[in-house]
C-alpha positions as CSV (number, residue, x, y, z in Angstrom):
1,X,42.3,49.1,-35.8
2,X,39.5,50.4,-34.2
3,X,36.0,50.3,-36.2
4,X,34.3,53.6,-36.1
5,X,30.1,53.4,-35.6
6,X,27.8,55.1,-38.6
7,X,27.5,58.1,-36.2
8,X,30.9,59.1,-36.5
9,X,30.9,58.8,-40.0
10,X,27.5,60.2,-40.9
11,X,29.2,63.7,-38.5
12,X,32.5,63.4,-40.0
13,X,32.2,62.8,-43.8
14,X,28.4,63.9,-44.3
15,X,29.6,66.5,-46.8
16,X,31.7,64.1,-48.7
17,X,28.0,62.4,-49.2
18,X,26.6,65.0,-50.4
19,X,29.6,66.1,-52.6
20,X,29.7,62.2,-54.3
21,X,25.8,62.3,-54.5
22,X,25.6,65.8,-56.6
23,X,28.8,64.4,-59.0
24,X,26.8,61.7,-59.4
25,X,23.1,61.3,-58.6
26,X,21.8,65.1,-58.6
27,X,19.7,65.4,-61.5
28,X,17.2,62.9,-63.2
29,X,15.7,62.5,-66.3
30,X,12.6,63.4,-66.1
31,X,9.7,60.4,-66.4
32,X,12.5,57.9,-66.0
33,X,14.8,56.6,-63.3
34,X,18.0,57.9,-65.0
35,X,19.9,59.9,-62.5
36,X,22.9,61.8,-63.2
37,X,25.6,64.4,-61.1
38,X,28.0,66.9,-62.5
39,X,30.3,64.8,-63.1
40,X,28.5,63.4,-66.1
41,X,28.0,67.3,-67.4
42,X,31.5,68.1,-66.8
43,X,32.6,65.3,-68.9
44,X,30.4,66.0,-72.1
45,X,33.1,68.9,-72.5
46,X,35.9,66.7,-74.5
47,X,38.8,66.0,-72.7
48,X,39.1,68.9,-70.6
49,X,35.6,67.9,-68.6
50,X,37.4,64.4,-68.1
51,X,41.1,65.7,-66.7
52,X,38.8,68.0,-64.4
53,X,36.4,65.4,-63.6
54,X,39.7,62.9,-63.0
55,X,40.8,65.9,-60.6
56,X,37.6,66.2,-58.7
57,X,37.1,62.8,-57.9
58,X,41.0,62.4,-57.0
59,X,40.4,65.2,-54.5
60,X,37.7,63.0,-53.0
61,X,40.0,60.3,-52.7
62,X,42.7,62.3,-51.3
63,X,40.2,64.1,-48.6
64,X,38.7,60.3,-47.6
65,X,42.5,59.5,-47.6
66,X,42.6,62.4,-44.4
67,X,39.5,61.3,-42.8
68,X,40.7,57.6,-42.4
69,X,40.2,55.0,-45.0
70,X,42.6,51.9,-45.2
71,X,45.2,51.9,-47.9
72,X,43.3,48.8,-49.2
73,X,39.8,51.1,-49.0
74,X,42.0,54.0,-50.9
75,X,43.7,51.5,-53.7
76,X,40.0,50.4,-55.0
77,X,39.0,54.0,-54.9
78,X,41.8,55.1,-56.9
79,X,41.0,51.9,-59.4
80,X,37.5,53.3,-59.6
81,X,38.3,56.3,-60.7
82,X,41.2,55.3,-63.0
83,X,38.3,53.0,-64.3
84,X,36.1,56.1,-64.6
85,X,39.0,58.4,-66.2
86,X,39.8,55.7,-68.9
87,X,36.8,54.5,-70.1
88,X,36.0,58.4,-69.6
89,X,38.1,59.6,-72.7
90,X,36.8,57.6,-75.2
91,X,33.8,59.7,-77.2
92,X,30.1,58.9,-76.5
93,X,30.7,55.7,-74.9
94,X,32.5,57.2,-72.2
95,X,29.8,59.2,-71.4
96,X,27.2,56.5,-71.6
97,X,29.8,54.7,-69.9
98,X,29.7,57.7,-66.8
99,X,26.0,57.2,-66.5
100,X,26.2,53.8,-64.8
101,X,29.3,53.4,-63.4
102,X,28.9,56.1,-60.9
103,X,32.7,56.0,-59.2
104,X,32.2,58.7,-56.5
105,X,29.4,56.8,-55.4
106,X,31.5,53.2,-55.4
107,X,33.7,55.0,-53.5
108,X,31.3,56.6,-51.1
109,X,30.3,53.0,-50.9
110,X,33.8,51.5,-50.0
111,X,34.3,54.4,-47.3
112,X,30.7,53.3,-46.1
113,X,31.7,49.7,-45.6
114,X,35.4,50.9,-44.2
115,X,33.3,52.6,-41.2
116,X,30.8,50.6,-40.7
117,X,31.8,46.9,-41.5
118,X,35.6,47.2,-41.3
119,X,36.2,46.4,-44.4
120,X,38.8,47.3,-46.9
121,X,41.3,47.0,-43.9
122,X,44.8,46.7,-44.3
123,X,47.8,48.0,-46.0
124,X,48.3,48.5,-49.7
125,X,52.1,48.8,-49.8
126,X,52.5,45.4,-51.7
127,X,50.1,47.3,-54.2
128,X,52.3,50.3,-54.4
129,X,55.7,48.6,-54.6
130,X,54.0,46.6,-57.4
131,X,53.5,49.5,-59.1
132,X,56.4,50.9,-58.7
133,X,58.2,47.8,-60.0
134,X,56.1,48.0,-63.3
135,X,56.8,51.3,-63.7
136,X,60.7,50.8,-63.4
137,X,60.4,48.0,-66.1
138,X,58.7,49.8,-68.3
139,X,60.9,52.6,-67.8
140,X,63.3,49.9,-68.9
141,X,61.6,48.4,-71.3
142,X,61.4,52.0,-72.9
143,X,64.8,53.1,-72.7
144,X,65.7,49.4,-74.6
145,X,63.6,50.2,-77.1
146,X,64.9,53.6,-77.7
147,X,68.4,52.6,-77.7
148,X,67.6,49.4,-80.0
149,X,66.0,52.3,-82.2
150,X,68.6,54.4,-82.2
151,X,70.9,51.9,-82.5
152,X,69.4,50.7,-85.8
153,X,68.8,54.1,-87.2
154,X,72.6,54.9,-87.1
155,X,73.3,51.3,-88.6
């Protein structure tokens, strides 16, 4: 695969830049170094600001997806913000929580590196048909469960 130079990508993506920096680095508290982006404001509202902020980022991932990045690149991303979404829900520290951890940036990042470096190269399908086979077991796992459940109940 072909490595692009930083003057494709700064052309191509520079509005994803600026869309990852104001989610997460547009505003500073003043008299420190503390920066914070929408993203952080959107998820002080409970729940609803973190499915929104969840969707926002996702939508990043998804236009990065379009522009290029590996499925390795796009599998961290999407573990960023999973990290980001889940830590997200929990009150207060989630919020502290959103301060540092900054995902559109890592993932800004991760594209950055993709471009530039050619890193993050590769395909992810041994990651997606893991998942996949999870999922069926737990799907399993469940309807066992149920059934066991069930079968006790009627006992």
């Amino acid at each position: 695969m072909e490595i692009k130079p930083e003057k494709d990508y700064s052309q191509e993506l520079a509005w994803i830049d600026k869309a990852a920096r104001f989610l997460d680095n547009r505003f500073r508290i003043p008299r420190t170094n503390i920066r914070f982006g929408a993203d952080f404001l959107i998820g002080l509202i409970p729940y609803a600001g973190d499915i929104l902020s969840f969707a926002i980022s996702g939508l990043l991932v998804l236009i990065m997806a379009r522009k290029g990045a590996s499925g390795m690149a796009l599998v961290k991303m999407v573990g960023n913000i999973l990290v980001d979404g889940a830590v997200g829900t929990i009150p207060l520290l989630g919020d502290i929580f959103d301060l540092r951890y900054r995902a559109n940036m890592r993932n800004l990042n991760l594209l950055r590196e993709h471009y530039a470096e050619g890193r993050h190269q590769g395909s992810a399908w041994w990651v997606v048909i893991l998942i996949v086979v999870v999922l069926f077991a737990l799907l399993g796992l469940s309807v066992y469960v149920v059934w066991k459940l069930l079968y006790w109940i009627v006992s």
